[in-house]
N, C-alpha and C positions, 0 to 999 in steps of 0.2 A: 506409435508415439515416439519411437527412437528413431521413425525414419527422418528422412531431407529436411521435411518440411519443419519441424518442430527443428530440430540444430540450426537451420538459417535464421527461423526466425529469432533465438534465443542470442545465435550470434549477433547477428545484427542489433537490437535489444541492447545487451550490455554497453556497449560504447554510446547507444543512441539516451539511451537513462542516465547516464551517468555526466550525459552536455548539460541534459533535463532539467536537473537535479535545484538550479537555481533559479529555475522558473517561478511566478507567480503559478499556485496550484486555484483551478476552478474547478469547484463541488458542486455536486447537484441541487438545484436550485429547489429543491421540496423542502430539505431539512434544513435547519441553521450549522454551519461549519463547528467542528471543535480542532482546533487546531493540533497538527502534527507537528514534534516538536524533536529534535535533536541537539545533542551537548556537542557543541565544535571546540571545545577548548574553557582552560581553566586559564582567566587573568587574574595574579591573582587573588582577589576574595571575590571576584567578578566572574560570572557565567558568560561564555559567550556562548548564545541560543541561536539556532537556524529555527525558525517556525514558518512552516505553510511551503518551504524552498524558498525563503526570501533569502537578504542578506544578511549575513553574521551579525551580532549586535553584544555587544559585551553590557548586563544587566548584574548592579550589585545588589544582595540580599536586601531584600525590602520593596525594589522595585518591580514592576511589569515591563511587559512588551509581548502587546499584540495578544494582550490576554492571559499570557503564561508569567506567572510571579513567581520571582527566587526566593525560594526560603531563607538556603545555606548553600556554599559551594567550596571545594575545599580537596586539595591531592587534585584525582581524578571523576569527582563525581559533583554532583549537585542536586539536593531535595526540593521540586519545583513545586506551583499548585495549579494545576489543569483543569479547568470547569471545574474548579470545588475539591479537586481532590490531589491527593497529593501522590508525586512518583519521584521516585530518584532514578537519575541516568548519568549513564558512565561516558567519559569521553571516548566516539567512536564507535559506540553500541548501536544498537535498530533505533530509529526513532520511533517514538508510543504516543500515543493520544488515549484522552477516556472517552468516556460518554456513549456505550453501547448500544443501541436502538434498543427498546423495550414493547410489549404487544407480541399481536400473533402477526406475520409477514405475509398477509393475506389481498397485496397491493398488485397491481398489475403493468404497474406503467412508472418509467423512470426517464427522467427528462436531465438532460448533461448540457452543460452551456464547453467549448470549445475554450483553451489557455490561451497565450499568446504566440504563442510555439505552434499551436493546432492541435491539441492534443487534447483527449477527453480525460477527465480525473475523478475521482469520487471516492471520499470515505464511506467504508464500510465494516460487514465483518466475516470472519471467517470462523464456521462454529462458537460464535460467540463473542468473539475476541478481536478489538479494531483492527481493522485493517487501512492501507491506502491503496485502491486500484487504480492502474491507467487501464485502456478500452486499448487491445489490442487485436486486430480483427484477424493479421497475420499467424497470429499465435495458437494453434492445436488447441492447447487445452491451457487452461490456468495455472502459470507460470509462479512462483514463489521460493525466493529466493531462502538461503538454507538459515540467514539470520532471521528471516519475521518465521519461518517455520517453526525455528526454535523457541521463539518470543512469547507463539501462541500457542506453544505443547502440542504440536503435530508430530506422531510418534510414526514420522515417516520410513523410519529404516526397518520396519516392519512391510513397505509400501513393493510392488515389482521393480526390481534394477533398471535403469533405464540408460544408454548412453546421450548425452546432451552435449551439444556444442558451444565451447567458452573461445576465452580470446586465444586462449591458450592449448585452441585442439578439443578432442573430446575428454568427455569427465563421464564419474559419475552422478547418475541421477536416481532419484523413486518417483515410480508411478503412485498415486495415492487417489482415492476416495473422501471428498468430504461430507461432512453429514450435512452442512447448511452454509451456504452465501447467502449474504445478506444485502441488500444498498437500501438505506429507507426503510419504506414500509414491505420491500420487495422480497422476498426471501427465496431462493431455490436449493433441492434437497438433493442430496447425492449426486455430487460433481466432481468430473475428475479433474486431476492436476498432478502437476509435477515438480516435484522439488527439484531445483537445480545450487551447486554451488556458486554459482553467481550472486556477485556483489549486487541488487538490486534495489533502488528506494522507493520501488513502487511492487505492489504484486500486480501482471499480468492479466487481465481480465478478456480469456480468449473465450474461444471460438465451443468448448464444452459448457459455457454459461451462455453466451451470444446468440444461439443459434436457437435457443429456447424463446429468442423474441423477434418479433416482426423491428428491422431497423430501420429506422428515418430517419435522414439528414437535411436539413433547411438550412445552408450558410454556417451559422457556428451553433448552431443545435443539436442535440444527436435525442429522438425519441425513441426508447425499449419500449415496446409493447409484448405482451406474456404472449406468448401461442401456448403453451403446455406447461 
């Protein structure tokens, strides 16, 4: 896990996510989207919301945009309402989304339409807790950056030391075990991955989830099919 392969591909990664970042994001076409949302800045009684990686949008208390309603905003933070429920987010923190899949994760097949960039995306969760994946076939094992680690209470520095490659050389990193991945109705148990301190606005979706499924690509398609 600390060897070549997993630092190039984490190197490479970091600068390649972060062009990303302001792409239209494409979900998996099973579930309805709940949109990912992050606080770019306090105007101010005005929110300025990134949602979905679109463009910045400065929203005053009372209105919406693209689904996400501002309460209040104020200093550094703002109380939004996200499919019904409400979250406060600080400027520069992880961005969060609600709406957790509910049911048993007893699906077999997960169908990804391609962004405009090329890139496959899909909300999901990690032990429970939303996540955003890109499909990264280069990438060892499932890659998660050390803000959504913390976001969703992965008590990774319990996890094996790992060294990982950033812009900046190698760092540290932990090996870790998760109890459950989720996209849909699809759910797989005990997957590794690896926390890296890398800035990233997507978690990683490699080759320790991947490989568990038969993959097809039609144009801008990508079919998961279960093997195990």
């Amino acid at each position: 896990m600390a060897g070549h392969a997993l630092r190039a591909s984490l190197v490479s990664l970091t600068g390649a996510l972060v062009l990303q970042w302001w792409a239209p994001v494409a979900h998996a076409q099973t579930q309805p989207a709940v949109p990912l949302v992050a606080l770019a800045g306090i105007l101010g009684s005005k929110a300025l919301l990134v949602v979905d990686g679109g463009a910045p949008k400065a929203v005053a208390p009372g209105d919406s945009h693209r689904g996400v309603k501002v309460i209040s905003a104020q200093d550094d933070n703002a109380v939004l309402e996200i499919g019904g429920q409400r979250q406060t987010l600080r400027v520069g923190g992880a961005p969060v989304s609600v709406g957790v899949p509910v049911g048993p994760g007893t699906g077999a097949r997960i169908v990804l339409s391609a962004d405009s960039g090329g890139h496959f995306l899909s909300q999901g969760t990690i032990n429970s807790r939303s996540v955003h994946f890109l499909v990264d076939t280069g990438a060892t094992a499932i890659g998660i950056g050390i803000a959504d680690a913390d976001r969703i209470g992965l008590d990774y520095k319990k996890g094996e030391p790992v060294q990982v490659g950033t812009a900046n050389g190698l760092a540290r990193g932990w090996r870790i075990r998760l109890a459950s991945v989720r996209i849909n109705d699809v759910e797989v148990r005990e997957v590794e991955a690896v926390v890296t301190p890398n800035a990233m606005p997507f978690v990683l979706l490699g080759n320790t989830f991947l490989t568990r499924f038969q993959m097809n690509r039609t144009n801008e398609q990508m079919v998961l099919e279960r093997r195990y």
